[in-house]
C-alpha positions in Angstrom: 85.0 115.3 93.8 85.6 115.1 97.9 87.7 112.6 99.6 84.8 110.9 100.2 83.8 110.5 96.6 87.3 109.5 95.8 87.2 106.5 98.6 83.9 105.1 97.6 85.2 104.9 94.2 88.3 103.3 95.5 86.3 100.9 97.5 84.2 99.8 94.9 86.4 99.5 91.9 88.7 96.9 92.6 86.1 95.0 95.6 87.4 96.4 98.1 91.4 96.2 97.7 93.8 99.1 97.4 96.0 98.5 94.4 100.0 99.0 95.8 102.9 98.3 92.8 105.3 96.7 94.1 108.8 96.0 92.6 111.9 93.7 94.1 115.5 93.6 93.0 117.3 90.3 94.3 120.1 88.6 94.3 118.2 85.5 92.6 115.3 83.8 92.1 114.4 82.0 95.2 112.4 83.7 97.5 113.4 81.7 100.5 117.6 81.5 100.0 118.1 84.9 97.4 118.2 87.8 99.0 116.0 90.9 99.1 118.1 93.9 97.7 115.8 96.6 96.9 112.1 96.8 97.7 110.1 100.2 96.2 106.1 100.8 96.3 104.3 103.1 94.4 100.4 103.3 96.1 97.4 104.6 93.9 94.4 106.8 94.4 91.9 108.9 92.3 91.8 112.4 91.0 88.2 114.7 90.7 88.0 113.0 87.4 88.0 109.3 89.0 91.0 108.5 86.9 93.5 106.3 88.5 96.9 108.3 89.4 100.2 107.4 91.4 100.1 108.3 94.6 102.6 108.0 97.3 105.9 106.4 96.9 108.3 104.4 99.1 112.0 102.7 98.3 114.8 101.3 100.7 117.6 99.7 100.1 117.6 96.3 102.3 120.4 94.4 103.8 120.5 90.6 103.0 119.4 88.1 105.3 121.3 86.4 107.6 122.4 83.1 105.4 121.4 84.9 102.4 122.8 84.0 98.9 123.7 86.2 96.6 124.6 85.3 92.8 126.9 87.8 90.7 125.1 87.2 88.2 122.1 89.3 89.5 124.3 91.6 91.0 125.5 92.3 86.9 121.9 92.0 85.8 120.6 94.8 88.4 123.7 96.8 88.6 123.5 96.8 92.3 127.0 97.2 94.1 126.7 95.4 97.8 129.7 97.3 98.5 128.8 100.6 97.5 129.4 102.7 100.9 126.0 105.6 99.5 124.2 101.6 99.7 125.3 100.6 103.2 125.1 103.6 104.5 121.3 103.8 103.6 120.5 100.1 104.1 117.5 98.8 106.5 116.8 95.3 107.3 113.7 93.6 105.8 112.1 94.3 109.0 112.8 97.9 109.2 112.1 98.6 105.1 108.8 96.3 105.1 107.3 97.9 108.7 108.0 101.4 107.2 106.0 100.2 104.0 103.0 98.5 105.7 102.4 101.7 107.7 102.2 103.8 104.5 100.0 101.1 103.0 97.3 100.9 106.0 96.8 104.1 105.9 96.0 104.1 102.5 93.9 101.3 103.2 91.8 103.3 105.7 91.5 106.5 104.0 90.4 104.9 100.6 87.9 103.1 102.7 89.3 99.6 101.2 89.7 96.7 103.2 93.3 95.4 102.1 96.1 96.1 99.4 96.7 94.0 96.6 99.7 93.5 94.9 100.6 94.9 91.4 103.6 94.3 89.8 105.2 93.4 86.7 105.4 90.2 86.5 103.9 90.0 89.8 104.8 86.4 91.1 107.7 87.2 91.2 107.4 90.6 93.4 105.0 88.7 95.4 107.2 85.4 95.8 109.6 87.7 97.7 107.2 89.8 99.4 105.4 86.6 101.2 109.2 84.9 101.7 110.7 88.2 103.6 107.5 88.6 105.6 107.1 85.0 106.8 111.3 85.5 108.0 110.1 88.5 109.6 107.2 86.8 111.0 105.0 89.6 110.5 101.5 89.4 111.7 99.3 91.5 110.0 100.6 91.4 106.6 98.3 93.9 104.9 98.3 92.5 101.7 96.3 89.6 100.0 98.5 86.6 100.5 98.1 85.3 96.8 95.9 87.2 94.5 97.5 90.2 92.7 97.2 92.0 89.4 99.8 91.4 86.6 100.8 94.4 84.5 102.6 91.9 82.1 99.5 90.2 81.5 97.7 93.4 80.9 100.1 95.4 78.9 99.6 92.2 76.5 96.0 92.5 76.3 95.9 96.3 76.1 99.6 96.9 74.1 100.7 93.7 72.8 103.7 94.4 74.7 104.6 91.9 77.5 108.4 94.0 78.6 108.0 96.9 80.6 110.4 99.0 78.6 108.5 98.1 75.4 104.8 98.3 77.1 104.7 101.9 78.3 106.8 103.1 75.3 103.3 101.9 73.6 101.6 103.6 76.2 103.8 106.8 75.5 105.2 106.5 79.0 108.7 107.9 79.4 110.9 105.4 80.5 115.0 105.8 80.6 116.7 102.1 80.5 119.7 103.8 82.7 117.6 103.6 86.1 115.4 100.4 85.1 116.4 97.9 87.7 116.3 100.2 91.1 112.8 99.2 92.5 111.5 102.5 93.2 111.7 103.5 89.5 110.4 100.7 88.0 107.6 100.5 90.9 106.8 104.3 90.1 107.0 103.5 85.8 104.8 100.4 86.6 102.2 102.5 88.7 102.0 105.1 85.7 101.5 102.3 83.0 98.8 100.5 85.5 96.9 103.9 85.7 96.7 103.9 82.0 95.4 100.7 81.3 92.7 101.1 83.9 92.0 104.8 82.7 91.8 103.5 79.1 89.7 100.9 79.8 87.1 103.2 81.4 87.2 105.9 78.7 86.5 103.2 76.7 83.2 102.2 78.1 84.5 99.2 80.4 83.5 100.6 83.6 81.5 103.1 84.4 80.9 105.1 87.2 78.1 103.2 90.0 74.7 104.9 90.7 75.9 105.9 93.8 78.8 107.7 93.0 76.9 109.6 89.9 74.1 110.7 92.3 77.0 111.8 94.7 79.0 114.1 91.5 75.3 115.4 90.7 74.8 116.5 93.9 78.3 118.3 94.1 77.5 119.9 90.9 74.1 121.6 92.0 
């Protein structure tokens, strides 16, 4: 399958959006006073087989925001030490960790031939909650996400797994997963992406969605 093949599928499967997993560690549970801590991305694209595979991935450590609060109690829950001098050392501001991120993303965007990211997480409100509260404080313009749609993988680990927990839903999809680095954002983005890929893939192989006229002209052609 050409890059070509691979964007048209990309374009047509999800309506034109580039799926982006997105996971957030915080120092709470409001967007607007919590801080951002951690932010990691793991983007998507498709192999020669049009099966959905991680693609690139992106994690940065984020200093807090001016006024920001922090509880302990998600500093506990997340493991994250503030003071940790590997952590300040490597810490951006939101604007810095989001502006590297939204490059990566739009060229995504334009090579898949899509016309904007949408958000996938795990729980995704939550990811997104934070996502739209550090880039209104940033006052980014061109945010190249969808402001409020995105795709659950909590919902769809229930529907495909009966699992709802991360942990629990790609053990069921026979997805490695090691509980000692859940809670940094770039792993769980990255073990989120893999267990995405798997429900979409499984849902093709079994008959959900099948390749458009267009695209199986275009593999018949390559083939000849």
């Amino acid at each position: 399958m050409t890059q070509a093949s691979v964007a048209t599928l990309m374009s047509q499967r999800f309506r034109g959006y580039l799926p982006v997993v997105i996971d957030v560690e915080t120092g709470g549970f409001n967007p607007r006073q919590d801080a951002l801590l951690e932010i990691g991305a793991t983007l998507v694209t498709m192999d020669e087989h049009g099966q959905l595979v991680p693609d690139q991935h992106f994690s940065a450590h984020i200093t807090p925001f001016e006024g920001a609060n922090v509880e302990q109690s998600a500093l506990d829950f997340t493991g994250i030490r503030l003071d940790s001098p590997l952590r300040q050392q490597a810490a951006v501001s939101e604007s810095e960790a989001l502006g590297e991120l939204f490059k990566q993303v739009r060229k995504a965007i334009k090579s898949h031939d899509c016309t904007r990211a949408i958000l996938v997480g795990h729980n995704a409100a939550f990811d997104h909650g934070f996502l739209n509260a550090a880039i209104e404080r940033c006052v980014i313009k061109r945010n190249p996400f969808h402001p409020f749609s995105s795709l659950d993988t909590a919902s769809l680990s229930a529907l495909a797994y009966g699992q709802t927990v991360l942990a629990r839903a790609c053990q069921a999809a026979g997805i490695p997963f090691d509980q000692q680095n859940a809670h940094s954002a770039g792993y769980d983005a990255e073990r989120t992406a893999t267990l995405f890929c798997s429900i979409i893939n499984r849902y093709r192989d079994l008959g959900g969605w099948e390749l458009t006229l267009r695209e199986q002209a275009m593999e018949a052609q390559e083939e000849e």
